[in-house]
N, C-alpha and C positions, 0 to 999 in steps of 0.2 A: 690299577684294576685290569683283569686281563680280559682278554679276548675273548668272548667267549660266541659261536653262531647258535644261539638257541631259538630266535625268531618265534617269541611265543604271540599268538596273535588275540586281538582285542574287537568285540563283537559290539557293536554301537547303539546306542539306545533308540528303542523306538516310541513311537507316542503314547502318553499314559491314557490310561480310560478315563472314563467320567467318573468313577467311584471306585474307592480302592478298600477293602476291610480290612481290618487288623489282621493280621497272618496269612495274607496275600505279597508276594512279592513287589517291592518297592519299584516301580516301572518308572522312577526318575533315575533311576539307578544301573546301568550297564544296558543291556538287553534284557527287556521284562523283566529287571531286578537282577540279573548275573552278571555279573562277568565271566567271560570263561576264554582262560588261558593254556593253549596249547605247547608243546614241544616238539620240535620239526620231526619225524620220525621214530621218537620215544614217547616215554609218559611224563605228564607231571600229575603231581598232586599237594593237597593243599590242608597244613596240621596246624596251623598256628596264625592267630588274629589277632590286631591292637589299634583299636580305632584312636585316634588323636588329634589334635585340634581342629576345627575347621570341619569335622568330620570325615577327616581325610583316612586313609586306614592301610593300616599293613598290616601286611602277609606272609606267608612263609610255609613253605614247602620244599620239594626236590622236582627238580626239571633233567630230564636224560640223564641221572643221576647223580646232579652235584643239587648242593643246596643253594634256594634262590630267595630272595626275599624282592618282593613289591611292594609300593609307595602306590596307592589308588587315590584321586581326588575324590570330594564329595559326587562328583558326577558318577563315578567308576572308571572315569579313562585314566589310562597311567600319566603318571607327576614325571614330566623331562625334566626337570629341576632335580631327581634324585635318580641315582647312578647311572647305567645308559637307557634312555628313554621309559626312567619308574620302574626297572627292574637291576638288582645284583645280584651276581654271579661269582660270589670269591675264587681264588684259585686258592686250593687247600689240598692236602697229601691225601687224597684219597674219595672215596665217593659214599655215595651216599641212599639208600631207597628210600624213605620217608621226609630224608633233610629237614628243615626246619621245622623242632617242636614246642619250642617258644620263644615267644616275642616281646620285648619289652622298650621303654624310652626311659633314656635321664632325661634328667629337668631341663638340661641345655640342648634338648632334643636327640642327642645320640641313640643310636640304635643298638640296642644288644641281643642275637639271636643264639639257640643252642639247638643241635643235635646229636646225631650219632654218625660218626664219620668209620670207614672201613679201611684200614690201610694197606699197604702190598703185602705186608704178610699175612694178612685177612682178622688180625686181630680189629678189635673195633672200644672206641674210647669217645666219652663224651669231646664235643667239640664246641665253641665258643668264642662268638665272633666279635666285634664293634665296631660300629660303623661310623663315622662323622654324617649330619645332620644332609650334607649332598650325595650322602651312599657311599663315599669313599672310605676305606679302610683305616680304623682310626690308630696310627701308631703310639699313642700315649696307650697301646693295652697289650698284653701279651708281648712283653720284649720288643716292642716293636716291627710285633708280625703282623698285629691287629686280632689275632685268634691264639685261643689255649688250646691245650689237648687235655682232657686231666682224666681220673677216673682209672681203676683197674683197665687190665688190656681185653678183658672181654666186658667192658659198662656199653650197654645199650639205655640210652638215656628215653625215658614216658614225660616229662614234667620237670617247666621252671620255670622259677621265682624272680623278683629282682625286689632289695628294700629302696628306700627313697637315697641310699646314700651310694647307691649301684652297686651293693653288694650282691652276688649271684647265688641262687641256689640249685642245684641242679639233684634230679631224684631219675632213678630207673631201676637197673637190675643190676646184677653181678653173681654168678656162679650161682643162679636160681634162685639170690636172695632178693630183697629190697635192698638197695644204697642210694644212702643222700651223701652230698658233699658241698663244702662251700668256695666261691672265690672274691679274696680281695675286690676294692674297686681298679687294682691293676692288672685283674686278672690273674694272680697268683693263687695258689690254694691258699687255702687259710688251715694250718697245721692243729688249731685248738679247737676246731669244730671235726669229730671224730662221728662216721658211721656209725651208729647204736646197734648194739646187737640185742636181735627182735624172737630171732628162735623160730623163725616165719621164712616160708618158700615164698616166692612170690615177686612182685614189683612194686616201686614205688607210683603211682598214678596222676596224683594232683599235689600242688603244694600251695598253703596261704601260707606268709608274712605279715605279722600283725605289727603296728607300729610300737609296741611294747618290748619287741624281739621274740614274740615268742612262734614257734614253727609249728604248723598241723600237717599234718600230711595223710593220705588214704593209702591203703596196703590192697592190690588186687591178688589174692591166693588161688582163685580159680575154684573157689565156694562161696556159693551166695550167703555170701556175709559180710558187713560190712565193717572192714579193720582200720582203724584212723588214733593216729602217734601224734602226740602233742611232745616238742619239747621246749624247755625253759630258754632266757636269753642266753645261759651260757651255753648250750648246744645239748644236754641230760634231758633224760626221758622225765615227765614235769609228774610227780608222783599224785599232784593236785587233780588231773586227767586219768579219772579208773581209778587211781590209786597205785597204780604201776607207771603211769604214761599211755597206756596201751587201751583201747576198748573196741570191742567187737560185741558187732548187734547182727545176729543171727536171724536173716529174713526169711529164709526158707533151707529146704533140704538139697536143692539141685546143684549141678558144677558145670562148668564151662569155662573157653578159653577167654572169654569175654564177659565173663559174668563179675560182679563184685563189685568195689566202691570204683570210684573213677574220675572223679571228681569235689574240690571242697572251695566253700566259700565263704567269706562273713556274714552271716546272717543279721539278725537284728538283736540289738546291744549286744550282749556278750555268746552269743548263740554262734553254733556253726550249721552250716549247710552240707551236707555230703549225697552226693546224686551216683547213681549207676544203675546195675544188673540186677535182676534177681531172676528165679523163675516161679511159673507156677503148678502146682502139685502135679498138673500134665506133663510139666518140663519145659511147655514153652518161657521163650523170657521176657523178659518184660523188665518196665521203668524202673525207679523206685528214688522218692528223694526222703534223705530222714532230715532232722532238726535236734542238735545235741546241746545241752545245756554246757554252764562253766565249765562243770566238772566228767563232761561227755555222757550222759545221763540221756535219754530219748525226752525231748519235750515236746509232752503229751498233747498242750496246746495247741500243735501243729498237726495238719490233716486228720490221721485215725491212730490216736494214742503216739502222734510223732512222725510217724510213716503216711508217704504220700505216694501210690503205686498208679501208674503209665501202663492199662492195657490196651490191646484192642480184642479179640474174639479172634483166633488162627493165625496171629500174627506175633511173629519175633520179632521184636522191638530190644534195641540196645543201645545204651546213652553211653557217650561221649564225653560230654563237655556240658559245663551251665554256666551263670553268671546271671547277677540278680540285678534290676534295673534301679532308678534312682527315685523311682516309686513303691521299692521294697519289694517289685512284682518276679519269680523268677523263671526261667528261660531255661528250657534242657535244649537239649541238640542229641542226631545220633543215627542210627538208621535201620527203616522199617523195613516190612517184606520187599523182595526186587519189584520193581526197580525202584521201592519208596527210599527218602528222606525222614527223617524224624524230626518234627519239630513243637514243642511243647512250651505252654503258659502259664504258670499257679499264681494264684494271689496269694500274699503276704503267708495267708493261714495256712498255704498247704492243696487250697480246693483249685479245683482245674477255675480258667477265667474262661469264661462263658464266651465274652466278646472278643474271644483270638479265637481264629480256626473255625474246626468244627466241635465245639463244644469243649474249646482246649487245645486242640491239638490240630496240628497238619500234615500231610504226608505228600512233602514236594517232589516231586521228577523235575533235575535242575539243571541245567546249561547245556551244552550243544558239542558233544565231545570228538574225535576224530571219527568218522563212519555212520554218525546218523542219530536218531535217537536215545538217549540213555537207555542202554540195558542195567545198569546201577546206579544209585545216585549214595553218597555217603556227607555224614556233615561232621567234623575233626574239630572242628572249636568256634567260640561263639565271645560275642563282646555286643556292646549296645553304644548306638549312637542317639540321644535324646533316649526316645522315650523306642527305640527302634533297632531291632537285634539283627546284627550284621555278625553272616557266620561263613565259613570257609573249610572246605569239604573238597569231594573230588564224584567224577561221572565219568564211566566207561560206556564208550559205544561198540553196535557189534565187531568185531573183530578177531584177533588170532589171540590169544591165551594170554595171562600179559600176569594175574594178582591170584591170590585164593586170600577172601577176606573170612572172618569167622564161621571157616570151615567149607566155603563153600567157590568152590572154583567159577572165576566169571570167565569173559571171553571180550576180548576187545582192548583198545586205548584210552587211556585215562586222563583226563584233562583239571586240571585245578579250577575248582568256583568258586567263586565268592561274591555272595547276595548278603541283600538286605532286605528288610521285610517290614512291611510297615506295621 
């Protein structure tokens, strides 16, 4: 493991109140429910979450440009039991702005993280790491590097998968299309699972693994629509989905760089879950979760004809990330007007849940970044501990010019968070 001086620092819990409500920040948890992790004179930030046993939870993101993954105990403070004191730092060809964008464990607790790594010749290829269960670099993977490189020379990687047998899936972009691709449990490509060609600009966004083998994934085009590819175990577009594979459900008229599906998940029996963008006839934008049947069909049972829409009144509101809890309840993430957070509830049917939030929803201002107050708060992916959605995001405080996120230039240092919420 190399060396690496990043000295991200860790902000200590303080006393919880007498009462704490659903979608209030879990104040047993970090500082008033964050954590927040800094990088000695650069940025970090924070795209990837996977809570595991004990309720312990890892992380993933990029610190001063490399990709870093942390081990947090149920309390929030970092796990010295995993690489140097609960944080890795691989040494890899190259760097990285966003680093790690998903996070997954084998059975034997191994770690497996993906991004997008940039190399000297500026070409940029997904990247693909494993770690053994104390953070060390696991050489049973990639030749014995412990990382792959795979992907076109220009794949910037959105979303990955992993099945129970640690097969990888990894989805982003390439020459302004979607690409998915697979690898072996040795980290090898797998040669018999081929890119689908879709006839679609675009990126890959979210990916489910169903234990059948069969693949869903979301298409972001940069119209509010919402595009989601099913394919069969052998890697074919499943003609049973639309009748092509393919189906798009057309939410509204508007476009943006951020707008569209972004998210997918299992929903209940044989249902899919797909969350993102859309706007409204003003052009602001706003939530939207739908509910697609077997055969990707909108079911109607769900919120209004299938459709479940996230607004507020003058506010641009943009989802990220969801994940449905072990109460069928489900949980968007994402982020509201500056400096809000985004953070949303529905029950089962689709209807906002009354007892989280403010009638559903909440708009958090989150951790304590380099300079002061958050002038941003953003939330990058989400997962649930119990009955308790633990998500991981990033906060910039004032300062010198650093990101421009969906379109809009902020100012300051960006710090990685990740809370839990009761």
């Amino acid at each position: 493991m190399p060396r690496f001086l990043l000295a991200l620092a860790l902000l200590l819990a303080l006393p919880a109140p007498a009462f704490a409500a659903a979608g209030d920040p879990d104040t047993d948890f970090g500082r008033r429910g964050t954590v927040t992790l800094k990088a000695t004179d650069a940025d970090a930030v924070g795209f990837a979450v996977k809570v595991i046993s004990g309720n312990r939870v890892l992380a993933g993101g990029s610190a001063a440009g490399q990709l870093v993954v942390l081990k947090l105990r149920a309390s929030g403070s970092l796990d010295s039991t995993f690489g140097t004191r609960g944080q890795v730092v691989p040494a890899l060809p190259g760097t990285s702005l966003d680093g790690v964008k998903g996070i997954e464990t084998v059975r034997d607790g191994r770690v497996v993280a993906s991004g997008t790594l940039r190399l000297a010749d500026g070409s940029t290829r997904f990247v693909t790491l494993r770690l053994l269960p104390s953070g060390e670099i696991d050489p049973s993977y990639g030749a014995g590097q412990g990382y792959v490189l795979s992907g076109p020379n220009d794949a910037v990687l959105h979303a990955m998968t992993m099945n129970r047998d640690g097969v990888v899936y990894l989805g982003g972009e390439s020459n302004g299309a979607p690409f998915i691709m697979r690898l072996l449990g040795d980290g090898t490509v797998d040669p018999a699972f081929a890119n689908p060609a879709l006839g679609l600009t675009g990126r890959v966004t979210g990916l489910l693994i169903r234990p059948d083998g069969t693949l869903t994934y979301t298409v972001a085009t940069g119209a509010a629509a919402f595009t989601v590819v099913r394919l069969n175990a052998a890697g074919t577009l499943d003609p049973a989905w639309g009748g092509t594979g393919v189906v798009t459900h057309v939410l509204s008229s508007g476009t943006g760089p951020d707008v569209g599906a972004m998210a997918v998940r299992q929903g209940s029996a044989t249902t899919t879950l797909v969350a993102g963008t859309d706007t409204t006839a003003a052009g602001t934008a706003r939530g939207a979760v739908v509910r697609l049947n077997a055969d990707g069909s909108l079911d109607t049972a769900f919120g209004s004809d299938g459709i479940t829409r996230i607004s507020r009144s003058g506010r641009d509101l943009h989802v990220t990330s969801m994940v449905r809890d072990r109460s069928g309840r489900i949980l968007v993430a994402g982020t509201g007007r500056t400096p809000d957070s985004l953070l949303v509830r529905l029950r089962a049917n689709g209807a906002r849940d009354a007892r989280f939030g403010n009638g559903g929803l909440t708009f958090p201002v989150l951790g304590a970044p380099p300079g002061g107050t958050p002038v941003f708060t953003r939330l990058d992916a989400i997962d649930v501990a119990g009955s308790k959605a633990v998500v991981v995001g990033s906060a910039a405080g004032p300062g010198r010019l650093v990101r421009s996120i969906n379109g809009t230039t902020y100012t300051g240092r960006f710090a990685l968070t990740v809370t839990r919420f009761d």
